[in-house]
C-alpha positions, 0 to 999 in steps of 0.5 A: 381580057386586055388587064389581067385579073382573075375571078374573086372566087376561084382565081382563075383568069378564064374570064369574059365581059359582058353585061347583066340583063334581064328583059332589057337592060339593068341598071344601079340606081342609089337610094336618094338618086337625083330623078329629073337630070340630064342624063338618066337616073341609072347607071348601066351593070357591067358584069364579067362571068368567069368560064371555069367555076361560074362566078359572075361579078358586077360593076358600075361607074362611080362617077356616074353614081356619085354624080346623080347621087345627092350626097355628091 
């Protein structure tokens, strides 16, 4: 991975990107979230799975999720 980082969980830096999905994509969508936009209401999961103890940590883009969140 270009930035060094290791897993939450063991410290190991044996990690790949990827992303979370089921039957098609998965996304993050905030309680209250504005439904009619321009863009869509989710926001896409990135995850990254750490090869050595299984460890799988999920992301998302707060700037898309503030932006379609009504408190924002």
């Amino acid at each position: 991975m270009s930035k060094e980082m290791s897993c939450l969980r063991c410290g190991s830096t044996n990690l790949k990107r990827g992303s979370f999905q089921s039957t098609g994509k998965v996304y993050f969508r905030a309680k209250g979230a504005k439904i009619l936009t321009l863009h869509t209401s989710g926001v896409a999961v990135n995850a990254i799975g750490c090869y050595d103890c299984g460890h799988v940590e999920l992301t998302i883009d707060p700037k898309k999720a503030k932006a379609l969140s009504k408190e924002s």
